[in-house]
Every structure is written in C-alpha cells, then in structure tokens.
C-alpha positions as CSV (number, residue, x, y, z in Angstrom):
1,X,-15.7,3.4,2.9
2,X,-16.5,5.0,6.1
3,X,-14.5,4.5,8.8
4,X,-15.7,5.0,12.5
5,X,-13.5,6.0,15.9
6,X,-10.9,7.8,17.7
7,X,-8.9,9.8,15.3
8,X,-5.7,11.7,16.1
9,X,-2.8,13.0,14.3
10,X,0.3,11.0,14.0
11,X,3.9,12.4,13.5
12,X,4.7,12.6,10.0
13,X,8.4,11.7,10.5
14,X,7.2,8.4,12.6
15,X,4.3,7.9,9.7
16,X,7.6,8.4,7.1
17,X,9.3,6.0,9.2
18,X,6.7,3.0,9.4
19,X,5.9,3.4,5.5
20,X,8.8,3.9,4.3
21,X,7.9,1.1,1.8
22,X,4.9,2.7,0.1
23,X,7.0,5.8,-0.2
24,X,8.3,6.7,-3.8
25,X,12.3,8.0,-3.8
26,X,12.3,11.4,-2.2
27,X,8.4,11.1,-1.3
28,X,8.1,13.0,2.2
29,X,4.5,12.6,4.2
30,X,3.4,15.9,5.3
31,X,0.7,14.8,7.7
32,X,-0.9,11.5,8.6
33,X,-3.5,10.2,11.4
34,X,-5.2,7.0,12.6
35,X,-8.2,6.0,12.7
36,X,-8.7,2.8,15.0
37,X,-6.8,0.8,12.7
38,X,-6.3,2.5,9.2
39,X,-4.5,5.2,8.9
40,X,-4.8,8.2,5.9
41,X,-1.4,9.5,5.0
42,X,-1.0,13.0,3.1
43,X,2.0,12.9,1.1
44,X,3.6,15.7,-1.2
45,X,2.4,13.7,-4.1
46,X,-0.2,11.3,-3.1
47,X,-3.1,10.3,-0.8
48,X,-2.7,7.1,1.0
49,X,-5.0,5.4,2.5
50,X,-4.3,2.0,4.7
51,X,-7.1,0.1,5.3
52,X,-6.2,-2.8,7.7
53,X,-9.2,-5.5,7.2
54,X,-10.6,-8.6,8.9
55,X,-10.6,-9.8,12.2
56,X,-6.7,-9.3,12.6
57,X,-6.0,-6.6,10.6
58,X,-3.2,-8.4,9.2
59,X,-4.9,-7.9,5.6
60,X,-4.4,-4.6,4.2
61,X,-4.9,-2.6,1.4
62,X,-3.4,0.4,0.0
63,X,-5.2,3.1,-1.6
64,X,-2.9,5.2,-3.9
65,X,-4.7,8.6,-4.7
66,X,-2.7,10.9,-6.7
67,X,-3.7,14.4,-6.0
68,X,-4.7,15.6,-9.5
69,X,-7.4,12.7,-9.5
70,X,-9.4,14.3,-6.9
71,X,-12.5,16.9,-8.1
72,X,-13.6,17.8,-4.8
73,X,-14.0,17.5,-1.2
74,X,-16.5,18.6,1.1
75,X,-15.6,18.3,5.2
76,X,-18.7,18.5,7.6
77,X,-17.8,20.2,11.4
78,X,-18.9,18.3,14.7
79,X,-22.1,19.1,16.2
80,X,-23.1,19.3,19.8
81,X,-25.2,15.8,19.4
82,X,-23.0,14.3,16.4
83,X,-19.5,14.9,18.1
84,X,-17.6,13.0,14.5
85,X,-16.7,15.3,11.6
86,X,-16.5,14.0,8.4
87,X,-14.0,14.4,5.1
88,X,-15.4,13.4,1.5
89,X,-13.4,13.4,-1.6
90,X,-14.4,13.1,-5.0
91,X,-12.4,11.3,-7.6
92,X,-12.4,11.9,-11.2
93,X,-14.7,8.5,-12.8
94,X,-16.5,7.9,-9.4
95,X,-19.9,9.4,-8.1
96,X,-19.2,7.9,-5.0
97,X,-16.9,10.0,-2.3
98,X,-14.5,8.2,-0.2
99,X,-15.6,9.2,3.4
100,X,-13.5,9.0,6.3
101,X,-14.7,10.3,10.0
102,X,-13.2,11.5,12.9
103,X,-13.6,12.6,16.5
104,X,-13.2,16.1,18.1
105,X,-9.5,14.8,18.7
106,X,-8.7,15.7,15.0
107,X,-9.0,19.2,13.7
108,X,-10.8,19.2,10.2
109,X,-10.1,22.3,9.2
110,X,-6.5,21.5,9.8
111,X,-7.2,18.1,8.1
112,X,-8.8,20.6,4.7
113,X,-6.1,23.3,4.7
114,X,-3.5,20.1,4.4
115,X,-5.8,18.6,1.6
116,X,-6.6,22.1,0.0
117,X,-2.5,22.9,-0.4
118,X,-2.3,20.0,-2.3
119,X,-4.9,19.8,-4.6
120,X,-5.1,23.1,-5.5
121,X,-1.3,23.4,-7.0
C-alpha cells in the first residue's frame, strides 16, 4: 500500500472538521497529512487511513488502525538521490507493513515522535 507524492501536513482542526464522520464522540485528531489524494490521520485513539481509489477518487476506503494493534514501525530518512522518506508499520497478524511515503515537505521524525506518543502509552 505504498503511496507516492507530495506530502504535507494538514491542520488537525480542518482534518477534525472534514471527518468529522469517521470520528468517535469526543475523538480529537492530533495530526494529519495528504498525500496526493489519501490522507493518514493520527487520532488520540486510532490510525486512519483514507485511501481515495480509481480514476475519480470518488471510491474510498477507510482504514481503522487502533493503536494497540500496531508491533512496530520503522521510518527511513531522505537521501540526497532518493529525496521520499518512508513510514512502515507493523500490525499484530500481518507480516506485511503498511508503507506510506513522503517528500522532504513532511518531517518524519515529526511524523514518528506523533506515532511513538501513541503507541507507546
């Protein structure tokens, strides 16, 4: 599920805003960004991931990853000739990570130290 493009951050209030249907009662996203068209959304309980498909991207699905379902994650820094860093998470039952890229416009460190304070509780 890799996803490849311009990433940047989006304000969580607009993100809490716009999804306010996937939300739970009380459920507050924390941070979320965009990546061409899907978007990962950090939540204090859950992961979201929106993954807008076909042609149109009117099709999309929604990935509800609770936070206590995740083993590990592993981010990869840009280079100077592969400019994307790169997140991978681990879910319990799955050899397989879920990878999602992004571009020197997004901070992965910021993007780890968001994903660290909430799996590690």
């Amino acid at each position: 599920m890799a996803l490849f493009g311009n990433a940047h951050s989006i304000d969580p209030a607009a993100a809490q805003q716009d999804y306010a249907r996937l939300l739970g009662q009380g459920e507050q996203v924390h941070a979320a960004y965009l990546l061409i068209r899907d978007t990962i959304l950090f939540t204090d309980r859950r992961l979201i991931l929106v993954d807008k498909q076909g042609i149109t991207g009117k099709k999309v699905e929604y990935h509800s990853i609770p936070y206590r379902s995740i083993t590990h994650f592993a981010v990869e820094t840009a280079g100077t000739f592969d400019l994307d860093a790169e997140l991978k998470i681990w879910l319990s039952g799955s050899q397989t990570p879920i990878q999602k890229t992004f571009t020197k416009g997004v901070d992965i460190y910021e993007v780890q130290a968001i994903l660290t304070q909430f799996v590690a509780r």
